[in-house]
C-alpha positions in Angstrom: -21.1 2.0 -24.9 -18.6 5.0 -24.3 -14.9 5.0 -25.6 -12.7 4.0 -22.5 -11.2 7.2 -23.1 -14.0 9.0 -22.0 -14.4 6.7 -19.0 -13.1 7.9 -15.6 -12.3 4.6 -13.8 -10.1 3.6 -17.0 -7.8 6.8 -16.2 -8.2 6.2 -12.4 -6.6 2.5 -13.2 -4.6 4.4 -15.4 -2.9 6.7 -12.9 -2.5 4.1 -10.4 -0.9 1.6 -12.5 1.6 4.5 -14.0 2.2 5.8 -10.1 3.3 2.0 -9.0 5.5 1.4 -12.2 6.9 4.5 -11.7 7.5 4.0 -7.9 8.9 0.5 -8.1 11.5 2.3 -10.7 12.5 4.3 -8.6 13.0 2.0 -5.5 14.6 -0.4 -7.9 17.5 2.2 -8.8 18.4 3.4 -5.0 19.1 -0.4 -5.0 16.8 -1.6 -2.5 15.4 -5.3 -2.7 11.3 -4.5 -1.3 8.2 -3.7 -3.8 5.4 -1.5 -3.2 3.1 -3.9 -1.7 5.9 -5.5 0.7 6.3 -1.1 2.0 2.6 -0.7 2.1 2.7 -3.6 4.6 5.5 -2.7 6.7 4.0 0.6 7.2 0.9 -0.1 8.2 2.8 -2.7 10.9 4.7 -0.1 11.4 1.1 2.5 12.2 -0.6 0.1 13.6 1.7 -2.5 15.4 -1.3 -5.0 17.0 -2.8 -5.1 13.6 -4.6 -8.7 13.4 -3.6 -10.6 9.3 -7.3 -10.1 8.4 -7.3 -6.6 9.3 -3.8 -6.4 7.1 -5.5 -7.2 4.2 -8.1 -4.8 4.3 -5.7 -1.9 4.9 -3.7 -3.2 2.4 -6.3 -4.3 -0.5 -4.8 -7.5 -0.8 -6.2 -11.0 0.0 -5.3 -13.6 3.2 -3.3 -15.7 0.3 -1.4 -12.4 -0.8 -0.7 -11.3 2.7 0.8 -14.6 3.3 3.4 -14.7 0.8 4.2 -11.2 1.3 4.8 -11.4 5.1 6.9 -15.1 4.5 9.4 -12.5 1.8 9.6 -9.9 4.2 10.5 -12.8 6.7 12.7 -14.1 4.4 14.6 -10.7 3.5 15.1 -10.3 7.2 12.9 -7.4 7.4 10.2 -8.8 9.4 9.7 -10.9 12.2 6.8 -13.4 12.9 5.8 -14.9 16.6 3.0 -15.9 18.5 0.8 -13.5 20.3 1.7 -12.8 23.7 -2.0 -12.7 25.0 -3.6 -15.3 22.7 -1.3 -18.1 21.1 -3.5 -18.4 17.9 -2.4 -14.7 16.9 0.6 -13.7 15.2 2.7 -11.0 16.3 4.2 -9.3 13.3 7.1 -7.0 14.0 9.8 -4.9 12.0 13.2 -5.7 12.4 16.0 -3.8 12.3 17.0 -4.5 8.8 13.0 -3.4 8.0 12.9 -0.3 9.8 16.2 0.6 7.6 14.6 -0.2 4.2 11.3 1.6 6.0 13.2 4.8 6.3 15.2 4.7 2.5 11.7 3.4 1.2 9.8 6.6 2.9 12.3 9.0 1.5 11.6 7.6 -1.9 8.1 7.4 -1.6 7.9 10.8 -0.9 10.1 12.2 -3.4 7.7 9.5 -5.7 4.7 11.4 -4.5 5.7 15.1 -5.0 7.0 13.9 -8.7 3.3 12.5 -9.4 1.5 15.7 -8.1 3.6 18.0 -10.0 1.4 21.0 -11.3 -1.2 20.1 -9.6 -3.0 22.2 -7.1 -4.0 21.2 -3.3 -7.4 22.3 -4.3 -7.7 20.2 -7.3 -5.8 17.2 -5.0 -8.8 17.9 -2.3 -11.4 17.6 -4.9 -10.1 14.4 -6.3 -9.8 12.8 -2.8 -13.4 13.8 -2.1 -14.9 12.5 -5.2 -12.7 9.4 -5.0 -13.9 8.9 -1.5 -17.2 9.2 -2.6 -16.7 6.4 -5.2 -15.8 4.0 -2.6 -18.6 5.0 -0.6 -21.4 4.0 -2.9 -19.6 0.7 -4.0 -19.2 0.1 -0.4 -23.1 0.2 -0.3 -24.1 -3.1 -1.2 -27.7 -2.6 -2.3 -28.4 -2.7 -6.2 -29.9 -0.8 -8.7 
């Protein structure tokens, strides 16, 4: 077996681990109480406002228990609201408060500073090649027939 140096998903892990400790630095220091996962979640609310839980936690890669506990500390840190469904009582309604969309818009500003730090020297070419191979990755593990 190869060296897990010389394997790609180890520096794919790799990257993404080093992007999120680095992020969650950086939103730490502007002071703001919220992690990664609890933005990722706001913002898709916040893109797709009738988004269904299981739906959530596809977009967000996160199971129904994650989701859960997320949505009850983004209740709990006022930045999220939870009520029933208008049209069918056994949804929830899951909306952004104030207070969220606040921490939404000094989160984005980070985020995006975050993003242009991480892709620093590194060419839209070479960024459109990774997104196609890494696309292509999901793809075939998506494809649920074996070898």
């Amino acid at each position: 077996m190869e060296m897990l140096d010389k394997v790609i998903f180890y520096h794919i892990e790799k990257a993404i681990k080093s992007y999120r400790q680095y992020a969650q630095t950086q939103i730490k220091q502007a002071g703001l109480n919220i992690t990664i996962d609890q933005w990722l979640v706001l913002k898709t609310i916040q893109d797709e406002p009738d988004i269904q839980f299981q739906e959530l936690a596809v977009k967000v890669f996160k199971d129904k228990a994650s989701i859960t506990r997320i949505i009850a500390l983004l209740e709990k840190s006022k930045y999220l609201a939870k009520s029933s469904h208008s049209q069918d009582g056994r949804r929830l309604f899951l909306k952004i408060t104030k207070t969220g969309e606040k921490a939404m818009e000094q989160v984005s500003n980070i985020v995006l500073k975050n993003r242009e730090h991480a892709l620093r020297g590194i060419s839209e070419k070479d960024i459109a090649g990774t997104t196609t191979t890494l696309k292509h990755i999901a793809k075939n593990c998506a494809n649920k027939t074996t070898y």
